[in-house]
C-alpha positions as CSV (number, residue, x, y, z in Angstrom):
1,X,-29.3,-9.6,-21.2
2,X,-31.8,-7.7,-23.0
3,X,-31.0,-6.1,-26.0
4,X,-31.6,-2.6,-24.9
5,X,-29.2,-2.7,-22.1
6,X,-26.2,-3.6,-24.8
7,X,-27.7,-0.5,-27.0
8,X,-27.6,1.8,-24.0
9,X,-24.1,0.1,-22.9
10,X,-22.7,0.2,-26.6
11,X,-23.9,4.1,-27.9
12,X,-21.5,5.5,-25.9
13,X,-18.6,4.0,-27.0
14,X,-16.3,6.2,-29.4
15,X,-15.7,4.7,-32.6
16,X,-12.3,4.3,-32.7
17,X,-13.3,1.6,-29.8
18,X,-15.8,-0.1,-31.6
19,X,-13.4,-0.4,-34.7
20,X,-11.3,-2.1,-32.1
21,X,-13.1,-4.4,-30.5
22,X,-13.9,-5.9,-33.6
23,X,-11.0,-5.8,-34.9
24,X,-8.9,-7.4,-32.4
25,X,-11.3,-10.8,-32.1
26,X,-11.3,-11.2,-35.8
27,X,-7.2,-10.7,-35.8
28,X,-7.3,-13.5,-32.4
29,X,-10.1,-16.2,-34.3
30,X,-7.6,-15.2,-37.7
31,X,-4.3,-16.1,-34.8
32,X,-6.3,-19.5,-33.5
33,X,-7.3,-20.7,-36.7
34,X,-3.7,-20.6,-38.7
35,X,-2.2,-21.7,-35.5
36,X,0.5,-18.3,-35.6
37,X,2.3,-18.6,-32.9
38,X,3.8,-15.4,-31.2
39,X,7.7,-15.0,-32.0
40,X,9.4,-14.2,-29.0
41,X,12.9,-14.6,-30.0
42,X,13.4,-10.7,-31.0
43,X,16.5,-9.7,-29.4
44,X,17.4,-5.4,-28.9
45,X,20.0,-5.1,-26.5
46,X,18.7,-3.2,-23.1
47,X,20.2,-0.4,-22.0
48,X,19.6,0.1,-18.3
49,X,18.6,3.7,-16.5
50,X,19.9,5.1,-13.3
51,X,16.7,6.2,-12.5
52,X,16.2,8.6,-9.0
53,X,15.1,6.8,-6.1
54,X,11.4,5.8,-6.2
55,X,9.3,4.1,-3.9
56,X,9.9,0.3,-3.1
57,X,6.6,-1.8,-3.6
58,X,4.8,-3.6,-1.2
59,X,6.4,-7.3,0.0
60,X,3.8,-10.0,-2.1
61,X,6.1,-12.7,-2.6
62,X,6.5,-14.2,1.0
63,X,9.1,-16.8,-0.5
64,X,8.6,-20.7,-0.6
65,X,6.8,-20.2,-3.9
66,X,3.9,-18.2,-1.4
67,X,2.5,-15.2,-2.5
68,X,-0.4,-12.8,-1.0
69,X,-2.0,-10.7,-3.3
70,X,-5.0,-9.0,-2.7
71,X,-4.7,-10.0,1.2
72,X,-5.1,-13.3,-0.4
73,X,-2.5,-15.6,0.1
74,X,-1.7,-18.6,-2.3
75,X,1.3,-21.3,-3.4
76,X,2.5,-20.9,-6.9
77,X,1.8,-24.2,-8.8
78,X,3.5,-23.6,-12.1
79,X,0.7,-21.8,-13.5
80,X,1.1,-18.3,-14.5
81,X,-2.5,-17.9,-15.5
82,X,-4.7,-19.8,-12.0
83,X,-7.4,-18.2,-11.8
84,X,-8.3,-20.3,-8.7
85,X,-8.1,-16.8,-6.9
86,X,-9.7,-14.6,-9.0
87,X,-9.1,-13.1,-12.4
88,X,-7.4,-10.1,-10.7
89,X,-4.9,-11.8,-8.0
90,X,-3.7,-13.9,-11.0
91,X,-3.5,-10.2,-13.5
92,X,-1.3,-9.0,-9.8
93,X,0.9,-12.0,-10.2
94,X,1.9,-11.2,-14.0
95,X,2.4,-7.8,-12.9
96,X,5.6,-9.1,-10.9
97,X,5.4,-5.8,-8.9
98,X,7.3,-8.2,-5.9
99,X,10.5,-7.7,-8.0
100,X,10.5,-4.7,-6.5
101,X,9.7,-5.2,-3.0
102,X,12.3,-4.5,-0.2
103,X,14.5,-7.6,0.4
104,X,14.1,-8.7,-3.1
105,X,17.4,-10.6,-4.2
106,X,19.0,-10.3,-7.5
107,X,19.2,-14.3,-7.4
108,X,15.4,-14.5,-6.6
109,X,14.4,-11.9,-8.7
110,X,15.9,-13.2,-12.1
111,X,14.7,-16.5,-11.3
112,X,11.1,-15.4,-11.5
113,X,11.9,-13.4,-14.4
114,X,13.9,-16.6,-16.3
115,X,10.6,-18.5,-14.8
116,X,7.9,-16.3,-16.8
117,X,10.1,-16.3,-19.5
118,X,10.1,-20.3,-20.0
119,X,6.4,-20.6,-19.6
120,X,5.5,-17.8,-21.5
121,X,4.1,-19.8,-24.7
122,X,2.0,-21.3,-21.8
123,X,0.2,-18.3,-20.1
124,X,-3.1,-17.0,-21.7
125,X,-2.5,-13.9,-20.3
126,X,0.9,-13.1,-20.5
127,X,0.2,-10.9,-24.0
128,X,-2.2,-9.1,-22.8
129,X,-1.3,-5.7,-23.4
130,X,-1.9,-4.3,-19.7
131,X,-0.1,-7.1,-17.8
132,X,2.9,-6.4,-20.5
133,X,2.5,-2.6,-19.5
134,X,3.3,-3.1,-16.0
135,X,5.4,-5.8,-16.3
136,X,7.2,-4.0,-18.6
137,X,8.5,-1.3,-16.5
138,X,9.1,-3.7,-13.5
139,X,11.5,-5.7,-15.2
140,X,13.5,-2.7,-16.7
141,X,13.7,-1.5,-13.1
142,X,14.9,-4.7,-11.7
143,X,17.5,-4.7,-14.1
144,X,18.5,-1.6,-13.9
145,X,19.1,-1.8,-10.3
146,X,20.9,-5.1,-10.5
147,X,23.0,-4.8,-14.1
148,X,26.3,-5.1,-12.1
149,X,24.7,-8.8,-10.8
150,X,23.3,-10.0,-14.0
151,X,25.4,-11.9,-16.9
152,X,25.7,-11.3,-20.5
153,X,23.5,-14.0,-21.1
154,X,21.2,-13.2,-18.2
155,X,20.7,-9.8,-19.9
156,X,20.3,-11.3,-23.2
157,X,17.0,-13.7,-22.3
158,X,15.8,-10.6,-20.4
159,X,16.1,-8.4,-23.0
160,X,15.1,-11.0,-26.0
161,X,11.6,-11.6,-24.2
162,X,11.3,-7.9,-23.2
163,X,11.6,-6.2,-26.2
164,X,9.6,-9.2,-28.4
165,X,6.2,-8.3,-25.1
166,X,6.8,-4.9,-26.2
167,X,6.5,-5.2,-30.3
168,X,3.7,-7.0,-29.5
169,X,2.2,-4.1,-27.7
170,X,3.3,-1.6,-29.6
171,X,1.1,-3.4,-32.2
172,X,-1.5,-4.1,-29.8
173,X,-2.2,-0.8,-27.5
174,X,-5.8,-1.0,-25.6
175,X,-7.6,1.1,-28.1
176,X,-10.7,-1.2,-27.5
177,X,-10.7,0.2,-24.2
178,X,-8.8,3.4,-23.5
179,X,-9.0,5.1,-20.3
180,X,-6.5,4.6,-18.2
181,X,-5.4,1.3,-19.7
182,X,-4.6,2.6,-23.1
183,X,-2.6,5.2,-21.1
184,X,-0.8,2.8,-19.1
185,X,0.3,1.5,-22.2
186,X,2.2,5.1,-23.0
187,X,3.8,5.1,-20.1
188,X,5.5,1.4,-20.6
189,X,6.0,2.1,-23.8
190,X,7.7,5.4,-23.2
191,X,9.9,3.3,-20.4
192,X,10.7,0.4,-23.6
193,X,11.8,3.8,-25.8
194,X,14.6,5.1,-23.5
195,X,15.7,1.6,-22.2
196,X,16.1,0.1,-26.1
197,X,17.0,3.8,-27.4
198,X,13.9,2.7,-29.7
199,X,12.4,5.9,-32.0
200,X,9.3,4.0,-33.2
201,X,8.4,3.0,-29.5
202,X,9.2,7.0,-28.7
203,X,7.0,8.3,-31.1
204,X,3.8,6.1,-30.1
205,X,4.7,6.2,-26.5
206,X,4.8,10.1,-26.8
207,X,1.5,10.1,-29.0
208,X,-0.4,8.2,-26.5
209,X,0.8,10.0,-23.0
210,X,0.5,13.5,-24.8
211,X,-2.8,13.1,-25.9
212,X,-4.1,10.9,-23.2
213,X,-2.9,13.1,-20.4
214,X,-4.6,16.0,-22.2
215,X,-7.9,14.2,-22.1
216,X,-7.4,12.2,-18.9
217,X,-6.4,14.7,-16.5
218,X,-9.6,17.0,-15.6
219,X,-8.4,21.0,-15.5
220,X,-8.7,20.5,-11.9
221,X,-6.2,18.0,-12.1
222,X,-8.5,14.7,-11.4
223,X,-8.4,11.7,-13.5
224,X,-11.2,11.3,-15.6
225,X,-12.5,7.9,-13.8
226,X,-13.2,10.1,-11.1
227,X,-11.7,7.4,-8.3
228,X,-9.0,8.3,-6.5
229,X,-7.2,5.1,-6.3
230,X,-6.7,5.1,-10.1
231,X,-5.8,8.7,-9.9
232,X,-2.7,7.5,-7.3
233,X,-2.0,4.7,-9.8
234,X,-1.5,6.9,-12.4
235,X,0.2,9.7,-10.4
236,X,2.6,7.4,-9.7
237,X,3.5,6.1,-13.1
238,X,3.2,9.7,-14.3
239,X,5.8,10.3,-11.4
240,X,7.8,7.4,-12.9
241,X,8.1,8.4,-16.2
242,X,9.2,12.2,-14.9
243,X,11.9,10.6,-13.4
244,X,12.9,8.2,-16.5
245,X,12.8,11.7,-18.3
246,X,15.2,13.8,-16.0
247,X,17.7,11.5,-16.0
248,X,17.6,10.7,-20.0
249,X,20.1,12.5,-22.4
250,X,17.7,15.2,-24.3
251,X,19.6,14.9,-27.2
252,X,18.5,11.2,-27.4
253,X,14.9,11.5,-29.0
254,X,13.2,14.9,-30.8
255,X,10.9,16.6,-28.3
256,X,12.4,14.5,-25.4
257,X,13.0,18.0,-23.1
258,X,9.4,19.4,-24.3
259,X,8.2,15.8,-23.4
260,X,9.2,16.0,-20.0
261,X,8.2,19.6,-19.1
262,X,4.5,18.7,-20.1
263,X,4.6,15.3,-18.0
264,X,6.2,17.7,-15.1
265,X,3.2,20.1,-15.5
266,X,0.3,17.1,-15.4
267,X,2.1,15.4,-12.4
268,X,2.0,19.1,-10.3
269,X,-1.7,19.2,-11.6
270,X,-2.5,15.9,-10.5
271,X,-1.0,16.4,-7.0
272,X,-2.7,19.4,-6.6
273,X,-5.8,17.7,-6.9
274,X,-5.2,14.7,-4.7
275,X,-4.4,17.4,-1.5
276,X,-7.5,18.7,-2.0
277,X,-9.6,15.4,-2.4
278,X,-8.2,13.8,0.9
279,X,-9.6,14.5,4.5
280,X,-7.3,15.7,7.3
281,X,-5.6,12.7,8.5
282,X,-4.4,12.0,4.7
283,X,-6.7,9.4,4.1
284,X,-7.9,8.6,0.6
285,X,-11.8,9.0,-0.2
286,X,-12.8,5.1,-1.3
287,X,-15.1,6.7,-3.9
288,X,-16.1,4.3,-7.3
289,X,-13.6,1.7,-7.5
290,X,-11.0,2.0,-4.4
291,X,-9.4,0.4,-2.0
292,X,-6.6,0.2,0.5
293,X,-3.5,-1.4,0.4
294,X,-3.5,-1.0,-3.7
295,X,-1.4,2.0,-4.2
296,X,1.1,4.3,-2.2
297,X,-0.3,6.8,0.0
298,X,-0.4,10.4,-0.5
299,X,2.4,11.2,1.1
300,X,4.6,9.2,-0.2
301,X,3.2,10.2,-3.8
302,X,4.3,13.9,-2.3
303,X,7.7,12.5,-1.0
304,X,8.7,11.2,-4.2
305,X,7.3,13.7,-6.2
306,X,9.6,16.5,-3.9
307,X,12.3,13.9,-4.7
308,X,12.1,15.1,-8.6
309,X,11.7,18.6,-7.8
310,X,8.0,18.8,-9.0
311,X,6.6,21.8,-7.7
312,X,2.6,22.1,-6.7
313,X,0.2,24.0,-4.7
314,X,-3.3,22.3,-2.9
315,X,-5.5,22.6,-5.7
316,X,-9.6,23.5,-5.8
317,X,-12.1,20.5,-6.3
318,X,-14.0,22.2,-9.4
319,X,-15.2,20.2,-12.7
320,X,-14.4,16.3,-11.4
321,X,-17.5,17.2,-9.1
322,X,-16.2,16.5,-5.8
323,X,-16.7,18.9,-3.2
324,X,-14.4,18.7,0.0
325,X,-16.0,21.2,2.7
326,X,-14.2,21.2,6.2
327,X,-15.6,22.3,9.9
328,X,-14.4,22.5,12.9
329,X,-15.7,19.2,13.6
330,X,-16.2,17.3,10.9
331,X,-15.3,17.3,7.4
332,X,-17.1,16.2,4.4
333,X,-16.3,14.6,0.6
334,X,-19.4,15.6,-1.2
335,X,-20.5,13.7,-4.4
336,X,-21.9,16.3,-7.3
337,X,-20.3,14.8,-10.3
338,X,-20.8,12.9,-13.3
339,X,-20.1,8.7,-13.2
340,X,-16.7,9.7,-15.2
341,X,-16.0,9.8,-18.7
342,X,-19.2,8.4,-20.9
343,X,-17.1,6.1,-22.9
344,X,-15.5,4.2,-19.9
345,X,-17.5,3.8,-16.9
346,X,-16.1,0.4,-16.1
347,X,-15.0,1.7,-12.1
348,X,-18.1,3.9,-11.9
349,X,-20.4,3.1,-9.3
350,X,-24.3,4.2,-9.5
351,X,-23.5,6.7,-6.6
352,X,-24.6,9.9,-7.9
353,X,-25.0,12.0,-4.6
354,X,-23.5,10.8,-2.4
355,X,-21.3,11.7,0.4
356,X,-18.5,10.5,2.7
357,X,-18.2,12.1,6.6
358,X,-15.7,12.0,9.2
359,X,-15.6,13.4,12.8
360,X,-12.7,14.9,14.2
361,X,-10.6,12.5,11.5
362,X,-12.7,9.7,12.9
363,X,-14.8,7.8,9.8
364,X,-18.8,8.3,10.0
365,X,-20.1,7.6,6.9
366,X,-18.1,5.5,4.4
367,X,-19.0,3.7,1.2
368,X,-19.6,-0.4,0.9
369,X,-16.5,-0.2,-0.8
370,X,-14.7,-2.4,-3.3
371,X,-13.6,-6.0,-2.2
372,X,-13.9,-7.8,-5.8
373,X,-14.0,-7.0,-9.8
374,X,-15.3,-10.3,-10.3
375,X,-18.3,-10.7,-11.8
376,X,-20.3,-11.8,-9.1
377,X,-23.4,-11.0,-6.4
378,X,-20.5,-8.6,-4.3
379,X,-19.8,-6.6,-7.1
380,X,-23.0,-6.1,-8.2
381,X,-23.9,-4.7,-4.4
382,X,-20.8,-2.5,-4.2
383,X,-21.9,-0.9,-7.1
384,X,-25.5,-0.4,-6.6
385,X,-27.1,2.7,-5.3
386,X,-28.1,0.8,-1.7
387,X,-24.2,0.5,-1.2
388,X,-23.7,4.1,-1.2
389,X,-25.1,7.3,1.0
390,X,-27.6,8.4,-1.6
391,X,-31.1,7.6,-1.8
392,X,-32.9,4.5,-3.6
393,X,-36.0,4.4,-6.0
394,X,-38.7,1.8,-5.5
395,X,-35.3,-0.3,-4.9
396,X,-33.1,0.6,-8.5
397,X,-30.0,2.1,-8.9
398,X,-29.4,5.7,-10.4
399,X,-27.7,4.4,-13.2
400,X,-27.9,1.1,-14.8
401,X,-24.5,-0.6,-13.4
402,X,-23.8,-4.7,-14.8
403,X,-21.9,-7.0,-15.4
404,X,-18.6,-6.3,-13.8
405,X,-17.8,-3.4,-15.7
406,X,-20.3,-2.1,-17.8
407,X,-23.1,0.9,-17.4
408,X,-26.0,1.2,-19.5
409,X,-28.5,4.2,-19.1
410,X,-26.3,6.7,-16.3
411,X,-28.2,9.9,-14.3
412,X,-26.9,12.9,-16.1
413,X,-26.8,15.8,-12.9
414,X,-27.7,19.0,-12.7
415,X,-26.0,21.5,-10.1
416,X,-28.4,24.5,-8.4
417,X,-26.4,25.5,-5.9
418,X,-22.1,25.2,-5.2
419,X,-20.9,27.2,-2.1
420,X,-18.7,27.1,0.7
421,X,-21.7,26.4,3.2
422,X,-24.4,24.7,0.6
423,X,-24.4,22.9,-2.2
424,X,-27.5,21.3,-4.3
425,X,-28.3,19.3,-7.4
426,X,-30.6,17.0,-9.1
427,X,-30.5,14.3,-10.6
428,X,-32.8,12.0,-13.4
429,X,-31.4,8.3,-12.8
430,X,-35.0,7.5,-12.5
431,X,-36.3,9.1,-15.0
432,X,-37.4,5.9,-16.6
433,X,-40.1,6.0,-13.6
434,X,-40.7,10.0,-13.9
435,X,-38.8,10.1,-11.1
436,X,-36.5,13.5,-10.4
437,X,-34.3,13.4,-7.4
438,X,-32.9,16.3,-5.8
439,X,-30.2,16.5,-2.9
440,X,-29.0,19.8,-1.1
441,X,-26.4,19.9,1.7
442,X,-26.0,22.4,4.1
443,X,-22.8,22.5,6.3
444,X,-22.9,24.4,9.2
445,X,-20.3,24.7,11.7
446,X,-22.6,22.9,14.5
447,X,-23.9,20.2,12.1
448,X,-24.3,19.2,8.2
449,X,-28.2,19.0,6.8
450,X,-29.2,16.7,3.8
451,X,-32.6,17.5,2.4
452,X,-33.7,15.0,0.3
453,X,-36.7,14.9,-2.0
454,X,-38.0,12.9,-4.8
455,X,-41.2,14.0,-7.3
456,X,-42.7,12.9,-10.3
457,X,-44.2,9.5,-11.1
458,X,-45.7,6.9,-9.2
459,X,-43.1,6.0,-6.2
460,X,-43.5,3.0,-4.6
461,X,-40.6,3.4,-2.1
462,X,-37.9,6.3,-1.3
463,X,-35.1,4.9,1.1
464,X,-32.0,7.1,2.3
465,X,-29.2,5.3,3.1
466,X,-26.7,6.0,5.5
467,X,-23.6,3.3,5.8
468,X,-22.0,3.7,9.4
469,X,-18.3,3.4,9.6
470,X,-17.4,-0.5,11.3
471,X,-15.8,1.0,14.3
472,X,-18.9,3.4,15.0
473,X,-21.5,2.0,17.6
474,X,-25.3,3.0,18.1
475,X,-25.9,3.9,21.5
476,X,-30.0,4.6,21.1
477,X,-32.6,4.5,18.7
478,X,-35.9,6.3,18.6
479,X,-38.2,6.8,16.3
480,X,-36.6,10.4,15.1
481,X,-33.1,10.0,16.1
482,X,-30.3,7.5,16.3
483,X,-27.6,8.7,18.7
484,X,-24.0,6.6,17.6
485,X,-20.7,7.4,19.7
486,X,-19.7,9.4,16.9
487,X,-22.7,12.0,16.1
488,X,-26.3,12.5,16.1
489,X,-28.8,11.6,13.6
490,X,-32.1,13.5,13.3
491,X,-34.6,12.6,10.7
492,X,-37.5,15.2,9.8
493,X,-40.6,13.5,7.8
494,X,-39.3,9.5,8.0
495,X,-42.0,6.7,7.7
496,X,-39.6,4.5,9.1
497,X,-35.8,4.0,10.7
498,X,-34.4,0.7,10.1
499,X,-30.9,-0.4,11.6
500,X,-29.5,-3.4,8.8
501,X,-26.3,-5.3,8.8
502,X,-24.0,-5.2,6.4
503,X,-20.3,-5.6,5.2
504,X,-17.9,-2.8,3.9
505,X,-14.8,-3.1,2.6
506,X,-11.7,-1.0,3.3
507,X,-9.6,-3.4,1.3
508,X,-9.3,-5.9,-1.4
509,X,-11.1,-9.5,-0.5
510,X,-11.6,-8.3,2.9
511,X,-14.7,-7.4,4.2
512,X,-16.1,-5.8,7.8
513,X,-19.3,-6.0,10.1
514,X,-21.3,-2.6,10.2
515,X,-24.2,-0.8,10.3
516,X,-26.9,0.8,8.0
517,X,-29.3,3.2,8.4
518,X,-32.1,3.0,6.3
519,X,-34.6,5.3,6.3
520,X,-37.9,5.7,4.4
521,X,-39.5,8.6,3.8
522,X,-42.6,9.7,1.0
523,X,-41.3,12.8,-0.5
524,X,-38.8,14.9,1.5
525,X,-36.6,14.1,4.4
526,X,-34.4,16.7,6.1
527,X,-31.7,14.4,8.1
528,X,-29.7,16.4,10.5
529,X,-26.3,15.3,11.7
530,X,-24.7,16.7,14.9
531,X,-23.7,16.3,18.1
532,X,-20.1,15.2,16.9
533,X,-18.4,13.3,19.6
């Protein structure tokens, strides 16, 4: 890689990440070369929480040693960290999210737990502060549900290895990364606080959520990655950690009641936001990183949150940047915003403009979507331009996605016009070519208009694309039109209309035979859609 992609990758960082990143692979070469080994023999008795009912997670382990994670299924072989599946089915596994899944037996459970606990000197992952985050609050659920089953000394190996993960967090919080991983380790940390009746965890736990949420959550409620899978994810630990809070003793720590009333407030923020962003049937927009089959759905986000008395109304899409406009017909998610915050773009996808469409809550357009974070060929598609409805530069993406993760030079956008019927921007993601693309929608009640047009510089190639949904077939093509069971496309000014192949995915690992419409046009195409089926 070429030194000005790290430059354009590394100036946006804050600091206080830089420090850290530095920091924390001198203090691991420092660890390596003395041979310190990590004391897990610190023992705070547990005090277990009657927490509200919440939401049982998804069945993962199938029993026989079988788990599927990530629709992939696998044996357990005594390794903790096999990465023969991927680096993110084996960070699933060290979640342990399956000690929570329906059916789940207190004699299964605390065998897993007694399992991780015995090859924990083994796992290269297991101190890795997000995998303890999670973990974390799993394990202090499990018990709490099952204290009446679980011995003295059952409690005592749980609670000896619990509380010595979470000094080692405490002293090793994600501030490399931040985002909603350095927030993740808040919430766990506010869990470790009321289950050890800890005042050092409490005042970094509260520290971290306080500010974080302040930052995090957008005034129109959206998380500040801008996907709304990760906004679900942390909705629901947000959720969790209301309900910790209303059933803890406000006496117990200073600024415990205050605490909760600001965690109440962001949780009714957030799900105000997320029943404006999804479409009529309660689906989920797979914008940036998203898939299915990750978190809970909406509703039962709202079923638990009415479950804890949180109070909300539907909110307005405003300064996230997404635009939901509904017809009749047909209902649009409309992509005006920024990639997300500057100093995390690690789920952003180089999709600036583009748009999601559903007939009569029937999927038309989708996104490629997002079947892998490893760092491979896949991942480099789903985040390119080409994967998304937007249109592609002599083929480039808007903003300079790599690696798994990363984002160098990202199209800052401009907004001209934001209505109820229209809305318009520009963008420069090719501005290293002179390049300046603008986009304006029109939604009419009979059918939506994109106008598309790109100026400046010398332009090899300008190609919209348009990624059908996998159930949607093409009925006729002609050399204006393509007519799907679905709706009608019209293209005003195309050099050319090409039908490709290609695979989306919905969920995790699994991917689906489709459609794309490619068309190329010189410097503006009007594309009408209508006709809806």
């Amino acid at each position: 890689m070429s030194l000005s992609l790290y430059y354009h990758t590394l100036k946006y960082l804050k600091r206080e990440q830089l420090f850290f990143q530095i920091y924390y692979k001198i203090a691991a070469k420092v660890t390596r070369f003395l041979s310190l080994r990590t004391d897990y023999t610190c023992y705070k008795k547990g005090n277990p929480v009657e927490l509200k009912d919440y939401p049982k997670k998804p069945v993962s382990y199938e029993g026989d040693n079988v788990f599927c994670l990530l629709n992939l299924t696998h044996r357990f072989n005594g390794k903790w960290d096999d990465c023969s599946q991927g680096e993110l089915w084996r960070y699933n596994l060290n979640y342990m999210d399956f000690l929570l899944q329906p059916g789940m037996s207190v004699t299964d459970g605390y065998g897993w737990i007694e399992r991780f606990i015995d090859d924990i000197a083994d796992n290269q992952i297991a101190n890795d502060p997000y995998p303890i985050s999670l973990r974390g609050i799993n394990w202090i659920k499990f018990v709490s549900l099952h204290i009446e089953e679980l011995s003295f000394e059952q409690m005592k190996k749980i609670d000896t290895s619990l509380y010595s993960q979470y000094k080692l967090l405490s002293k090793r919080t994600e501030r490399h990364l931040l985002a909603n991983h350095y927030l993740e380790n808040g919430f766990s940390l506010l869990f470790a606080a009321i289950y050890f009746r800890d005042a050092d965890f409490w005042q970094k736990a509260k520290h971290i959520v306080v500010s974080q949420l302040k930052e995090q959550i957008l005034s129109d409620g959206a998380h500040f990655e801008l996907s709304p899978m990760y906004h679900c994810v942390i909705l629901e630990r947000l959720l969790d950690c209301c309900n910790l809070l209303s059933v803890t003793d406000n006496s117990l720590f200073v600024e415990l009641e205050t605490t909760k009333m600001f965690l109440y407030g962001k949780a009714s923020e957030m799900l105000a936001w997320l029943d404006a962003i999804v479409v009529a049937n309660d689906t989920l927009p797979l914008l940036n990183d998203a898939a299915n089959g990750v978190v809970f759905s909406p509703s039962v986000l709202r079923e638990y949150a009415n479950s804890l008395h949180i109070e909300w109304h539907k909110g307005e899409l405003n300064v996230s940047g997404y635009r939901h406009i509904t017809r009749s017909a047909y209902e649009t998610i409309i992509d005006i915003a920024p990639l997300g915050v500057s100093y995390n773009l690690g789920h952003a996808h180089a999709d600036t403009s583009n748009f999601l469409l559903w007939v009569r809550n029937r999927a038309l357009l989708v996104d490629t979507g997002t079947s892998t974070y490893n760092n491979c060929e896949r991942r480099n598609y789903e985040r390119s331009t080409m994967a998304h409805n937007a249109v592609v530069v002599d083929g480039g993406n808007s903003s300079k996605v790599w690696g798994a993760f990363r984002c160098a030079q990202r199209a800052n956008v401009n907004i001209l016009d934001d209505t109820s019927v229209s809305c318009s921007m520009s963008h420069n993601g090719y501005n290293n070519k002179g390049v300046t693309c603008l986009r304006q929608y029109i939604c009419r009640e009979d059918r939506m208009e994109v106008i598309d047009t790109v100026s400046g510089g010398h332009i090899r190639s300008a190609v919209a694309y348009f990624h059908l949904a996998p159930e949607v077939q093409v009925l006729d093509v002609s050399d204006n039109a393509i007519v799907t069971d679905c709706a009608s496309f019209y293209f005003e000014n195309s050099c050319a209309i090409d039908i490709v192949q290609m695979e989306v995915a919905e969920e995790y690992n699994i991917l689906s035979s489709s459609q794309c419409i490619q068309v190329t046009f010189d410097s503006t195409l009007r594309t009408i859609i209508a006709d809806f089926q």
